[in-house]
C-alpha positions in Angstrom: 0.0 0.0 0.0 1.5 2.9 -0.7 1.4 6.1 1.3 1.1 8.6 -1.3 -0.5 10.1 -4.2 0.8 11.9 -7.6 -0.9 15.4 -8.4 -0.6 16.4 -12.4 -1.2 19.6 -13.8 -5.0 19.6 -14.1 -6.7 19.2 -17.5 -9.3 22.0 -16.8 -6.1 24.2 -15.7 -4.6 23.2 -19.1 -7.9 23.4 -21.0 -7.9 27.3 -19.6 -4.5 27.7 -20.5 -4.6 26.3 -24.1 -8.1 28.6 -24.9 -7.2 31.7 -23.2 -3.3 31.3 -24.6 -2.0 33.3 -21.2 -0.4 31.5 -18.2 -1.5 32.0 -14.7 0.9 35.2 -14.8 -0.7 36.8 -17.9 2.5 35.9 -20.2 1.5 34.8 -23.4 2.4 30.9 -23.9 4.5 29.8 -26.3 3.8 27.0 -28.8 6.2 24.5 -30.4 7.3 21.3 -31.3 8.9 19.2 -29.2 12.6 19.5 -29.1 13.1 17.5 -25.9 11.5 14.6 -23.8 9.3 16.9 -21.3 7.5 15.9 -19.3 3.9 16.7 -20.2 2.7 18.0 -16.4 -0.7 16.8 -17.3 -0.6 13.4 -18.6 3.1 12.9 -17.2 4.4 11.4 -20.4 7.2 12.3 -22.3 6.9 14.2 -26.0 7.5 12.6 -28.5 10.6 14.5 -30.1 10.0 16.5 -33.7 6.4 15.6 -33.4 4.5 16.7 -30.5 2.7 20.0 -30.3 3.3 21.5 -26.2 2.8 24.7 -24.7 5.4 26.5 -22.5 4.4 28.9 -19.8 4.7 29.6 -16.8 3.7 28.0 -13.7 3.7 28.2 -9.7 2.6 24.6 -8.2 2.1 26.5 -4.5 -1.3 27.9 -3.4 0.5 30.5 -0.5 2.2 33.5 -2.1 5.2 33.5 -0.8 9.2 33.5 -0.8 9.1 29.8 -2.0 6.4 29.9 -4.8 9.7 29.6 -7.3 7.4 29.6 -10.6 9.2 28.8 -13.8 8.6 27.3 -17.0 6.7 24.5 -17.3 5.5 22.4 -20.4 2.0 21.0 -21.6 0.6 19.0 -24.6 -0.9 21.6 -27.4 -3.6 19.0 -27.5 -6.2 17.7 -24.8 -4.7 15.1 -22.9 -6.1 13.0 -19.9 -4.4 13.6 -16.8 -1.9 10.9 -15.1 -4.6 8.3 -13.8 -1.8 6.1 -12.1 -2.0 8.4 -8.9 -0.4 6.1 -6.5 2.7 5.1 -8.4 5.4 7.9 -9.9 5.2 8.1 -13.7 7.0 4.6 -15.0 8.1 6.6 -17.8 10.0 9.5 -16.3 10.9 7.0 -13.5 12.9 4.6 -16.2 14.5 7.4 -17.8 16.9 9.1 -15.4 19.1 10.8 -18.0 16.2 12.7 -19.5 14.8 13.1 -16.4 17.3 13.0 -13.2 15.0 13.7 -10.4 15.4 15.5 -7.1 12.2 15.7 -4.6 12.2 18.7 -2.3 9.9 18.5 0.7 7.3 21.2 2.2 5.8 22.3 5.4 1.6 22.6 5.6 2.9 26.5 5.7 4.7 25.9 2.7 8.1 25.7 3.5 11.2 24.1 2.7 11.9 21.2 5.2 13.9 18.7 3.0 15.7 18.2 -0.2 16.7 14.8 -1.8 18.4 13.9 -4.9 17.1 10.4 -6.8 20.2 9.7 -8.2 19.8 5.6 -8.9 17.3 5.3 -5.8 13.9 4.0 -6.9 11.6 7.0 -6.9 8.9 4.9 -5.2 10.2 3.6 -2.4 12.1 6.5 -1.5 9.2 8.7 -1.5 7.5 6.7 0.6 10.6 6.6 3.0 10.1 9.9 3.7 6.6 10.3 4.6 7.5 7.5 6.5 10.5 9.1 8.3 10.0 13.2 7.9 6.4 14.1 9.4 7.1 17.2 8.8 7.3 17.0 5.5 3.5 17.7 4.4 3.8 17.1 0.3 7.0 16.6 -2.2 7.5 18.6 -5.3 9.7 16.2 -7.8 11.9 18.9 -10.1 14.5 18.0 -12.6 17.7 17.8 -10.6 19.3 19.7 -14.0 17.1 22.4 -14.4 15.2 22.7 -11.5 11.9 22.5 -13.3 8.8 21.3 -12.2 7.7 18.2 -12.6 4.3 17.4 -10.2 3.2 17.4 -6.6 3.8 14.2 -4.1 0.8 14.1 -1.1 0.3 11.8 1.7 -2.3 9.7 1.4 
């Protein structure tokens, strides 16, 4: 049983971002084709490279404004998508492919702060999330970023 849940982007977030073409910020998104893997943040699955339509624009996964909310650039499918339905596993995909997507999980208070910082390296992503919500109660939700450019990836709760 596992002691956590994954938290995509929404869909209806994304659906309001792709119709009103502004991010949360009022920037104008940017669309292109995939030059890179991603991650989608809604369906958590790579782009395909050279064919995939995405969206870039900015994003803040905190709901307190404050020092911490470090928004930055995040990436979306052009098209709908269904969100990641696999909630209590991480994504196999990103999981298997650490040099795309070398993973660090950074760990927040309820009050949103920063109480712990991990990097995956060769752990499994899994068990070592679930090591720490077994080990760090203060640690209220994870934020998994990639360990090379600090971006966004989704939100980690407790379950």
């Amino acid at each position: 049983m596992r002691n956590f849940k994954i938290i995509p982007i929404s869909a209806d977030y994304a659906k309001q971002i792709r119709s009103s073409r502004k991010d949360e910020f009022g920037h104008e998104v940017i669309e292109q084709v995939a030059t890179a893997a991603g991650p989608c943040r809604v369906s958590l699955k790579p782009f395909k490279k050279g064919e995939d339509k995405r969206i870039l624009l900015r994003h803040s996964p905190f709901a307190i404004d404050n020092i911490f909310n470090q928004p930055g650039p995040v990436f979306i499918h052009a098209e709908e998508v269904e969100e990641y339905k696999d909630i209590y596993r991480f994504p196999p995909e990103i999981k298997a492919n650490k040099k795309s997507f070398p993973l660090s999980l950074i760990g927040y208070s309820e009050s949103q702060q920063m109480v712990y910082t991990k990097l995956v390296g060769e752990l499994d992503v899994d068990d070592l999330i679930k090591e720490i919500f077994e080990n760090y109660p203060e640690v209220n939700y994870l934020h998994a970023r990639n360990a090379e450019a600090c971006c966004y990836i989704c939100k980690i709760e407790r379950v």
